[in-house]
Every structure is written in structure tokens, then in C-alpha cells.
C-alpha positions as CSV (number, residue, x, y, z in Angstrom):
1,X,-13.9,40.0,105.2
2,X,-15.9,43.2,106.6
3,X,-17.2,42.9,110.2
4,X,-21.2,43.5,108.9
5,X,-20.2,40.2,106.9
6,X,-18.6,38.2,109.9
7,X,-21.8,39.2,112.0
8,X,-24.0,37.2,109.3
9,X,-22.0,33.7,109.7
10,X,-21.8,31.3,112.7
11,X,-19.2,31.2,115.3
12,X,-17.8,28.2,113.7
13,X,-17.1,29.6,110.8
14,X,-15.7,33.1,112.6
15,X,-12.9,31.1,114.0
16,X,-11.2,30.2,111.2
17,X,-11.8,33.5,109.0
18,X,-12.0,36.7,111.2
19,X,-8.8,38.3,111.7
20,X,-7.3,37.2,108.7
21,X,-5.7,39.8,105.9
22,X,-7.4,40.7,102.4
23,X,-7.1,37.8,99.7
24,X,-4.9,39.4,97.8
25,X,-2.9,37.1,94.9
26,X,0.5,36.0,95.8
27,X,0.5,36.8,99.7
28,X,0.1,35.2,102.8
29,X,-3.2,33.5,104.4
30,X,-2.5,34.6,107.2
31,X,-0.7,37.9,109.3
32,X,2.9,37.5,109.9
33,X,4.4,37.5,113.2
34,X,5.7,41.2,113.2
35,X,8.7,41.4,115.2
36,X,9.9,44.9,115.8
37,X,9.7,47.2,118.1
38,X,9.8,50.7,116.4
39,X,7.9,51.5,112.8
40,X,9.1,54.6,110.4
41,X,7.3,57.8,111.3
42,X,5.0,59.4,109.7
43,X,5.3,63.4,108.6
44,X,4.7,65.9,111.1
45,X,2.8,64.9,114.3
46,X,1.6,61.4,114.8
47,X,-2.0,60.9,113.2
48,X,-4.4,58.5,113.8
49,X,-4.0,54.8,113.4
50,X,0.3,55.1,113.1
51,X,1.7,52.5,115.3
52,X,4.9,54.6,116.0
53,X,6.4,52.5,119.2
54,X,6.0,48.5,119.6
55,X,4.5,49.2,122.8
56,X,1.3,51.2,121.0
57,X,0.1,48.0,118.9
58,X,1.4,45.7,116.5
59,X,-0.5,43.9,113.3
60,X,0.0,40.5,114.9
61,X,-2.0,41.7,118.1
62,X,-4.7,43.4,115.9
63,X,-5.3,40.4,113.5
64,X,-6.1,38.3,117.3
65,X,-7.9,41.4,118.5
66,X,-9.7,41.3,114.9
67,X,-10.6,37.6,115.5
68,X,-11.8,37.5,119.3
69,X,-13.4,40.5,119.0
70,X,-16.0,39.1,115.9
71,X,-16.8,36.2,118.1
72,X,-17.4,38.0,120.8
73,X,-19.0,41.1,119.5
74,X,-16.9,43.8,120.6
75,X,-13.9,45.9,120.1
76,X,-11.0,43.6,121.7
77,X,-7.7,44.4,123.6
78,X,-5.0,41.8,123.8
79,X,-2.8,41.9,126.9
80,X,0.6,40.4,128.1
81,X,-1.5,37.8,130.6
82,X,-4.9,37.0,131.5
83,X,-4.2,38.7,134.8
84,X,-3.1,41.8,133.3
85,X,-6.5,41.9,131.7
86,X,-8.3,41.5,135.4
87,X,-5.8,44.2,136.4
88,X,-6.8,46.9,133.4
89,X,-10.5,46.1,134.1
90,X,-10.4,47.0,138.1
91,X,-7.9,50.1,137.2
92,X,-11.3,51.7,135.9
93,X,-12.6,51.7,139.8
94,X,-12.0,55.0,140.8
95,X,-10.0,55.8,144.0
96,X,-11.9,54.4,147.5
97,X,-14.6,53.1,144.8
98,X,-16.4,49.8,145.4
99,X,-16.0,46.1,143.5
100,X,-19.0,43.2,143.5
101,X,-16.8,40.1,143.1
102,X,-18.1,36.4,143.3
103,X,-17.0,35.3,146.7
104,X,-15.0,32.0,145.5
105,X,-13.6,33.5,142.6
106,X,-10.5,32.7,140.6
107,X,-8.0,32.9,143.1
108,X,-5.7,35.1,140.9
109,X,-8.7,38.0,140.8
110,X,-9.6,37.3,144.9
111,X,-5.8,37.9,145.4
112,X,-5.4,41.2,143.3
113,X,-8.6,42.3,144.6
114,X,-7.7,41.9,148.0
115,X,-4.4,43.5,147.8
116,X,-5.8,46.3,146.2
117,X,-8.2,46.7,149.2
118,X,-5.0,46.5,151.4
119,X,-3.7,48.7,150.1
120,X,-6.6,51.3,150.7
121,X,-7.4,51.5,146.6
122,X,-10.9,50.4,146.6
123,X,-13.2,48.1,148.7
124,X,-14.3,44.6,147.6
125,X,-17.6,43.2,148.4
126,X,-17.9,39.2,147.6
127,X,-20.8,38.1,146.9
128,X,-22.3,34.3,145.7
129,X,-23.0,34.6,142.4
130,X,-26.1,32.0,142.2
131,X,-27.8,34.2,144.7
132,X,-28.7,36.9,142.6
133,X,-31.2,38.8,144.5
134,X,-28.0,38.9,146.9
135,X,-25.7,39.7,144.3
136,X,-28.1,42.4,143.3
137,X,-28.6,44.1,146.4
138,X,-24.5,44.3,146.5
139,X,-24.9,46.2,143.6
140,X,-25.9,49.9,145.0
141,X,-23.1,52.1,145.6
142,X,-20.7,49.7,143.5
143,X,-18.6,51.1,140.7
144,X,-17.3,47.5,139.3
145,X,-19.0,44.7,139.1
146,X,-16.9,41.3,138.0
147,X,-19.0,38.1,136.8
148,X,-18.0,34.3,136.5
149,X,-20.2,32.2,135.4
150,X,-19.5,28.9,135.5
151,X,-17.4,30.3,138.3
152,X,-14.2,29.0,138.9
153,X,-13.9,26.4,141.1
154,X,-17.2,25.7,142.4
155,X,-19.0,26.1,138.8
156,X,-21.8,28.2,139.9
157,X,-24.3,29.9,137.7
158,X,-24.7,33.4,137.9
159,X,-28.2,35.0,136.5
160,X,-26.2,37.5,133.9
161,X,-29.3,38.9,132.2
162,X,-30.5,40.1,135.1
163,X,-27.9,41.0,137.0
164,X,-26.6,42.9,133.9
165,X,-29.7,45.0,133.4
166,X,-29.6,45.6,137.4
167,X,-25.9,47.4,137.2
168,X,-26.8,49.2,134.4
169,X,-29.7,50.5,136.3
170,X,-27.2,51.6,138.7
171,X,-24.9,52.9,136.6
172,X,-22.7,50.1,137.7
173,X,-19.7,49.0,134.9
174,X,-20.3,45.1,134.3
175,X,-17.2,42.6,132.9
176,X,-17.5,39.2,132.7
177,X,-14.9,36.7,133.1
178,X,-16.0,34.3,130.3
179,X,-12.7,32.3,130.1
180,X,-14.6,29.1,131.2
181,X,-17.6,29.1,128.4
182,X,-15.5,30.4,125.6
183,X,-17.7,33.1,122.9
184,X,-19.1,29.7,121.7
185,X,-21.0,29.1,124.1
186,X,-21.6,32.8,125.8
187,X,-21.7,36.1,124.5
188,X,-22.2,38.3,127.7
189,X,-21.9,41.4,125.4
190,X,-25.3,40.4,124.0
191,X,-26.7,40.6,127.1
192,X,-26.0,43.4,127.9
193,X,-22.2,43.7,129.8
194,X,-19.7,46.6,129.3
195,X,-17.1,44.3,129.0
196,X,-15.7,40.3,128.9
197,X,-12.6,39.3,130.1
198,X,-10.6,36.2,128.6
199,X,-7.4,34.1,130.2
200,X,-6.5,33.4,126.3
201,X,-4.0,31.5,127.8
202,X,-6.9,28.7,128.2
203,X,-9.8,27.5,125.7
204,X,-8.6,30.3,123.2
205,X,-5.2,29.4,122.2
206,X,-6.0,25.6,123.7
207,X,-2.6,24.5,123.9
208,X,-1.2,25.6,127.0
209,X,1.9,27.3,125.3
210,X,1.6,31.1,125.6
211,X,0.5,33.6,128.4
212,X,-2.2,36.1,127.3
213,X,-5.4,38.0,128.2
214,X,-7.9,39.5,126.6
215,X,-10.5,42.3,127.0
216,X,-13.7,42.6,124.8
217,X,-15.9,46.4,125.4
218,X,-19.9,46.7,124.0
219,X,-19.6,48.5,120.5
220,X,-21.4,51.5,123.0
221,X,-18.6,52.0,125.2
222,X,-15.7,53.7,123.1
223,X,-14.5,55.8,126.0
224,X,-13.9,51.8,127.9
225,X,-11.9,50.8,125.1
226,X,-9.7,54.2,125.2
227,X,-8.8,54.1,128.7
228,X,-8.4,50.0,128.6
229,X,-6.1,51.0,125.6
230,X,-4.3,54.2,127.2
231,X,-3.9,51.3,130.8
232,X,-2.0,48.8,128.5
233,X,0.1,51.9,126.9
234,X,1.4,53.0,129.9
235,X,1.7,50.3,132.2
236,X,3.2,48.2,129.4
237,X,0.6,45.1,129.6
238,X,1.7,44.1,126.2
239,X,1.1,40.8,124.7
240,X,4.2,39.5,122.5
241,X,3.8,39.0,118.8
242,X,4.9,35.6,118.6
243,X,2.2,34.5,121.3
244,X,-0.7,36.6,119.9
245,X,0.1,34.8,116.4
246,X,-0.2,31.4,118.7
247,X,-3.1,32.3,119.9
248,X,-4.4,33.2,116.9
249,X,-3.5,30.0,115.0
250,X,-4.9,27.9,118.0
251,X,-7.9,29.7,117.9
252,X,-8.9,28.3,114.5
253,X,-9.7,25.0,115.8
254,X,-11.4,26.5,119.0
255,X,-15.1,25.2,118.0
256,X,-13.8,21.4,117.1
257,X,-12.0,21.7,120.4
258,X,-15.1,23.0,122.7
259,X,-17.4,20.8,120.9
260,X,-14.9,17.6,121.4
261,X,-14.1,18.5,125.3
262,X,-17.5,19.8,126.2
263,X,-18.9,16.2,125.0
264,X,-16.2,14.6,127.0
265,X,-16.8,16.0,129.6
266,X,-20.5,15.8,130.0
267,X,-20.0,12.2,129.8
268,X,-17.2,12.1,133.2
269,X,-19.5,13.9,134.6
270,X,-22.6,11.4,134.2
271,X,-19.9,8.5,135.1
272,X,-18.3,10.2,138.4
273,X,-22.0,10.7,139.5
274,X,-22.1,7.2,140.2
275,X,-18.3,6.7,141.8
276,X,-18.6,5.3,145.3
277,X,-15.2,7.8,145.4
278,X,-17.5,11.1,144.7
279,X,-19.6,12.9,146.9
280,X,-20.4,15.7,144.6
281,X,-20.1,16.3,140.4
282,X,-19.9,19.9,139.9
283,X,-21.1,20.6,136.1
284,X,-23.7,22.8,135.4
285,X,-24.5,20.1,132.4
286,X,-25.9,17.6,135.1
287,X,-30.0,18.0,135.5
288,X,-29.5,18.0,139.2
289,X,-26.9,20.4,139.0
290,X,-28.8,23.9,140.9
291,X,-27.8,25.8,137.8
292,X,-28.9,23.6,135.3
293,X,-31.9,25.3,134.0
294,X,-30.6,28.9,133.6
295,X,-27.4,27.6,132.1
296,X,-29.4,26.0,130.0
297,X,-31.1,29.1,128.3
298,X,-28.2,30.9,129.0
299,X,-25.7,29.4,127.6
300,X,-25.3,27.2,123.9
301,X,-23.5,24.5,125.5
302,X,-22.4,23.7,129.0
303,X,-18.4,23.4,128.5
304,X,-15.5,21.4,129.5
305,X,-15.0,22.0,133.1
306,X,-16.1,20.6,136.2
307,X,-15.4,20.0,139.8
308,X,-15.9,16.8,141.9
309,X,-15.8,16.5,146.0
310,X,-14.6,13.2,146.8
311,X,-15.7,11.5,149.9
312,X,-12.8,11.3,151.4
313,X,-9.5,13.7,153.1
314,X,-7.9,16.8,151.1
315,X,-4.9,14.1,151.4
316,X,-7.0,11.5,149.4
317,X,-7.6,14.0,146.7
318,X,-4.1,14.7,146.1
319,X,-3.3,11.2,145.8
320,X,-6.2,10.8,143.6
321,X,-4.2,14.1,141.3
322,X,-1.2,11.9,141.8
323,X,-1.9,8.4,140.3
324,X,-3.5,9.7,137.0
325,X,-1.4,9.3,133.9
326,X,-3.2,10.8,131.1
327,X,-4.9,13.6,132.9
328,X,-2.2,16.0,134.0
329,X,-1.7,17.6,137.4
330,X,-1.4,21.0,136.9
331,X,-3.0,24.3,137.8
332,X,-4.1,25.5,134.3
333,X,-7.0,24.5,132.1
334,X,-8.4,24.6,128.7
335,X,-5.7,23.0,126.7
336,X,-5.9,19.9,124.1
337,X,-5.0,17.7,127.0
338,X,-6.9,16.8,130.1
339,X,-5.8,18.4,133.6
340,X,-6.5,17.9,137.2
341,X,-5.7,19.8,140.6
342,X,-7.0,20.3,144.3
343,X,-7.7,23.8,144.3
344,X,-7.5,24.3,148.1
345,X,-3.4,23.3,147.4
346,X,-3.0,27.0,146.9
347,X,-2.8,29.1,149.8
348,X,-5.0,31.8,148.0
349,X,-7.9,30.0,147.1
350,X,-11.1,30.7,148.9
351,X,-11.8,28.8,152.0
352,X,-15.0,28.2,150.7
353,X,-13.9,25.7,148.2
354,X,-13.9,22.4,149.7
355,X,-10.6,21.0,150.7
356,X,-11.3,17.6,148.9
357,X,-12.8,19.2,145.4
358,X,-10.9,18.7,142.5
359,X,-11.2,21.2,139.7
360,X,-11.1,18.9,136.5
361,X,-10.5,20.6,132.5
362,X,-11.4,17.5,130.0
363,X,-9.7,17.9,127.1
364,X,-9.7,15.9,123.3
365,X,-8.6,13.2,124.1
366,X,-10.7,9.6,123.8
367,X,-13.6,9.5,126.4
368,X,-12.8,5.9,127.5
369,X,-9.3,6.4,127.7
370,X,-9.8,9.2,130.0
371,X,-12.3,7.4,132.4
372,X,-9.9,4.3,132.7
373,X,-7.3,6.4,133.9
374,X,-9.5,8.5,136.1
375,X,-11.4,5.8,137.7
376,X,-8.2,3.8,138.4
377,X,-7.1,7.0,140.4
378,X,-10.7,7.3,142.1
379,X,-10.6,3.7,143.2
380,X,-7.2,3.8,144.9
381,X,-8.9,6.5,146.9
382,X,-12.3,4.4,148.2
């Protein structure tokens, strides 16, 4: 199916067909998992569009490039780990150049950030990113500008519209890390962002079996897409075949899975809002939630994460990670099943996150059967 006729049909329906080969009689639905790492060569000098070398593309990574790139609305590059993505993005900040980053970030971005500052490559300047006028002002002089929104842990609401239009005012490169809404639910290309930056290792392959990252440039920004390309080339950020064709196949079901976990999850939240165990729900879904409203016309839907504070020790929130059976304690998210962590347990996290805040990802599973086990947990903890 052409792109102009994947632009015309609903995001629903884009999951299951983009990225798939012609209907041709008598071959497969879908791409093959190409394993190889060397193709015959052309004549001559290498033209356009020859693969040539495993580590210069491969069909299996274009048909998920194909796919996440209609949803999003974008030319897409996959890459060997979410983090390798964050990396390709912040290799476009020239030498001694300047980085707005949210200021309780994922911890994996904060830490390569901060390194990279160490190390005397560029300066970071953290910023919260539900203050925009803050978040704005950051912006003059900056080269890079990275966007969460829901950020991850605290689930802040950033202003993208406007903070968008104010870096491109500035000449300032904007890529937002929309791992936490999904393309169902955000399109920060639409709004105007150079770029949007997927952990497919979450909601888009959902079932927390491969490592991959993705990296989505506005139609207008070829020259992004070339030297995002030439970054994976060289440094080798290559996704494997066999887990871009994972990916690909778990992406199929990525609407029934938002749609199932984001409805989950808006009812925990409503629930934990009235444990004696909870101080705070963190989910910009709630009404009283200070990014409510602008996640409301922001976004189509208000996803599947969210963080509580309990009233209690960082030691009762462990134990509280520790007595659940369904929900899983472990630091990833966005998978089928439910998972739960303290997210000050790292040492990298920002001190700003609460020590007793547990990041909760709801996942398919039956509502009720997820707030018996989680209750049972919060009550050992009152």
C-alpha cells in the first residue's frame, strides 16, 4: 500500500498494514527475517538504494522502519537499542554546543547526557518540562532540545506545541522522546518537532523480548535523516533482523494493546487515589492531575503509565514491589504484562524523584485481577 494511501486511514488500521510487502499471488504476508550480512554487488560503483554490507540496511529493518514511520509521519531509522537512538540524536550537538533536557528525565538520557558533559562534549541544561515559560527561556543559545512528555518518572506534561514553535524560532533542533504515549496517542511530528525518539523495546514491540530504538525525522528534514543514517553506519548502531521482524509482528496488535492498558490503567489510577497507602497518583488521566487539561487536547488518550508516592519509607515501597505477584518487579515497561519498580533504586535516577514513588506500566491483563494483587501489596505497607 502507497504512503499517500496509509496517510488516508486511521492509526488502527496502519498497525497491521504499513510495512508490509506488495500482495503479490503465492508469496508471503509478510517480510521475511533476512539473515545475512553481505548482498551480491551491483556493476560498477555502488548506486543508490543497494544494500551492499549488512551493516548499511536490511529489508527486515526497512519493512519496521516502513511501519513506524506511517504512524508517526516521518522517515524512520531503526537502531540496535533505544539508547542508541538517544545517542544518534545528541551526536547532532555540535562540539561545546548546548542541550535543553527535562530535569528528571529517563535516567538512561540524564546519564549519557551527563557523561557527555564530563567529558567536555557539550553542556546540558535541565530544565522542568511543565514550566514552559522556563523551559522556553532555556531555549536561547541551545542547539538540542530533548522532550518527554509524560515524562518518565514523574509524568509531567510538557507544553509541546509551544515549546516546539519556540525552538524553531531559535533555530533550536527539537526530538521528542514519545516512548510513553506511543504514535496512537501523540504525533509530535505534527506539531511541529524535527524528530521523535522510540525505546521500541516498550509499547512498540509490547512484549518485552527484543532491544530496539527508533528514530522518526519531519518529511522537511532530509539532511536529519542522512546524518542519523550515516551515525548508525559508522558507529554500528544496528538493530538485528530477527528483533526488527519482532518488533514488527508485535506492533500489529499495538492499538488493542494501548487501548486495553491505557483503560486499565486509568481505572488503578482512580482506585489508588483513594488508598490510605498513597499519598500521590501520578497520571496525567486524573482531573486533578496539573497536566490534565493540556494532555487532554494534546494528546488522544492518556496511556498506560503512572506513578504513585506512598505515604510511607523508600523501604516500604520496595516491600510494596516485593509482595506483588501478578505485577512484575522490573525496571522496564510497556509490555503485555503489568510491572512495577522504585525508581530512586537506581543510583542514576534524578534526586528529584521521590524516594518512595513507584513507577507503575499497567499492562492487558484483567483490571480486578490486577487491583487485588496490588492492593494486597499496598495494605501490607499501611
Amino acid at each position: 500500500m502507497s504512503d499517500s494511501s496509509q496517510a488516508k486511514l486511521a492509526s488502527a488500521t496502519v498497525v497491521v498494514t504499513a510495512g508490509r510487502p506488495a500482495g503479490t499471488p503465492n508469496q508471503p504476508m509478510n517480510v521475511p527475517v533476512v539473515l545475512t550480512s553481505t548482498y551480491t554487488a551491483s556493476d560498477f560503483s555502488p548506486q543508490p538504494g543497494d544494500l551492499g554490507y549488512g551493516r548499511w540496511g536490511n529489508p527486515t529493518w526497512t519493512a519496521l522502519e516502513d511501519a513506524v514511520g506511517a504512524l508517526e509521519g516521518g522517515p524512520a531509522l531503526a537502531f540496535g537499542s533505544g539508547m542508541a537512538a538517544v545517542s544518534a540524536v545528541l551526536n547532532l550537538v555540535p562540539l561545546g554546543g548546548t542541550v535543553v533536557v527535562p530535569d528528571a528525565p529517563y535516567s538512561g538520557t540524564a546519564q549519557l547526557a551527563g557523561e557527555l558533559a564530563a567529558a567536555g562534549r557539550l553542556t546540558v541544561r535541565p530544565v522542568p518540562m511543565a514550566d514552559t515559560d522556563v523551559v522556553v527561556s532555556a531555549l536561547d543559545g541551545a542547539d538540542l532540545v530533548i522532550l518527554e512528555s509524560p515524562t518518565n518518572p514523574l509524568m509531567d506534561v510538557a507544553d509541546l506545541a509551544t515549546i516546539i514553535a519556540a525552538a524553531r524560532a531559535r533555530n533550536v533542533l527539537t526530538a521528542v522522546d514519545n516512548t510513553f504515549a506511543t504514535p496512537l496517542l501523540q504525533q509530535p511530528l505534527s506539531l511541529g518537532a524535527h524528530m521523535v525518539v522510540h525505546s521500541a523495546t516498550k509499547y512498540l514491540s509490547g512484549h518485552s523480548d527484543v532491544l530496539l530504538g527508533i528514530v522518526v525525522t519531519a518529511q522537511e528534514s532530509p539532511e536529519l535523516e542522512q546524518r542519523l543514517h550515516g551515525h548508525r553506519t559508522i558507529n554500528g548502531a544496528v538493530p538485528g533482523p530477527m528483533e526488527a521482524w519482532l518488533a514488527l509482528r508485535g506492533l500489529r496488535t499495538l492499538a488493542l494493546r494501548v487501548e486495553r492498558a491505557s483503560a486499565n490503567a486509568a481505572e488503578l489510577a482512580r482506585r489508588l487515589g483513594d488508598h490510605p497507602a498513597v499519598a500521590t497518583v501520578r497520571y496525567p488521566g486524573r482531573p486533578g492531575h496539573p497536566g490534565h487539561e493540556l494532555a487532554r487536547t494534546q494528546m488522544r488518550g492518556f496511556g498506560a503509565m503512572l506513578s504513585i508516592e506512598l505515604n510511607g519509607s523508600a523501604e516500604q515501597a520496595e516491600k510494596v514491589c516485593a509482595a506483588t505477584r501478578l505485577w512484575i518487579h522490573t525496571t522496564s515497561l510497556g509490555g503485555v504484562e503489568s510491572s512495577l519498580e522504585r525508581r530512586r533504586r537506581h543510583g542514576g535516577e534524578s534526586k528529584l524523584v521521590p524516594e518512595s514513588l513507584i513507577r507503575l506500566s499497567a499492562g492487558i491483563e484483567d483490571v480486578e485481577d490486577l487491583w487485588a494483587d496490588l492492593s494486597q501489596a499496598l495494605d501490607a505497607a499501611v
